[in-house]
C-alpha positions in Angstrom: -122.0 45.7 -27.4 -121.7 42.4 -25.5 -124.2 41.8 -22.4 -122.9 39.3 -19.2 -125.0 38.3 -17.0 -123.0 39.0 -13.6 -122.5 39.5 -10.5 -122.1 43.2 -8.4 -121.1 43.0 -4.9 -122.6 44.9 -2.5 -122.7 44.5 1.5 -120.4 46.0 4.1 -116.8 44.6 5.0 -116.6 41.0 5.0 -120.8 40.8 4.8 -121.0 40.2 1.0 -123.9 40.3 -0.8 -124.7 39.9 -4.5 -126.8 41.6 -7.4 -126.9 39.2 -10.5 -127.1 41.4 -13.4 -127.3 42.3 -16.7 -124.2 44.6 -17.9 -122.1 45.7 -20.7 -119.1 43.4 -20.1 -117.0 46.6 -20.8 -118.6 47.9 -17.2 -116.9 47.9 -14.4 -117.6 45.1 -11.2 -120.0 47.6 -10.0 -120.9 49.8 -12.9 -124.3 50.7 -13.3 -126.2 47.4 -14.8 -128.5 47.5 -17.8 -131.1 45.1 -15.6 -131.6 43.9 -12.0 -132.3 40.1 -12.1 -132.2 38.8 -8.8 -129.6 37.9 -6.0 -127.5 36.1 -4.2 -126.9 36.2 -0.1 -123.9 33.4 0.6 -123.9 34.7 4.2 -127.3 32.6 5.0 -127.3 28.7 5.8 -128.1 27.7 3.0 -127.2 30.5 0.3 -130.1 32.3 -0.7 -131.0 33.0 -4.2 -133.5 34.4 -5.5 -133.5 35.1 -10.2 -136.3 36.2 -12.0 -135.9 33.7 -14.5 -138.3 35.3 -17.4 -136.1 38.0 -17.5 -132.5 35.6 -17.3 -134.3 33.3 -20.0 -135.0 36.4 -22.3 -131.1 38.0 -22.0 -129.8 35.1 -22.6 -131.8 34.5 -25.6 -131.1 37.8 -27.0 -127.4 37.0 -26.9 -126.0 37.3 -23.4 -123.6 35.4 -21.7 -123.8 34.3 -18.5 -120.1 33.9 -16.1 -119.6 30.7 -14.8 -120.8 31.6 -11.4 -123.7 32.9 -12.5 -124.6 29.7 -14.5 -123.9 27.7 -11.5 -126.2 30.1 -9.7 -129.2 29.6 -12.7 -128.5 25.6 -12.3 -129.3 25.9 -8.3 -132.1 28.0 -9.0 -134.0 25.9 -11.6 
């Protein structure tokens, strides 16, 4: 079982707002996650994110991969 850290959209029409994740990359886009670790509003000036990094650090050292926009997003964050 391979673990992504991603993102899940959620938010109404053309209001998006993202969960970053932890998931079984065999799960769907918005499949029920294995962890909540923060989020991401782009709808705000400037973007607003907000990871709890002790729990990002520790999936990723148990063997997760993060998507590119999610690294980007741990980058902005740290």
């Amino acid at each position: 079982m391979a673990v992504k850290l991603k993102l899940t959209r959620m938010g109404s029409k053309k209001r998006p707002f993202y969960r970053v994740v932890a998931a079984n990359n065999e799960t769907r886009r918005d499949g029920r996650p294995l962890e909540l670790l923060g989020y991401y509003n782009p709808m705000t000036n400037p973007a607003d994110i907000k990871l709890d990094m002790e729990k990002v650090n520790a999936w990723i050292a148990r063997g997760a991969e993060a998507t590119d926009t999610v690294r980007a997003l741990i980058r902005k964050q740290a």
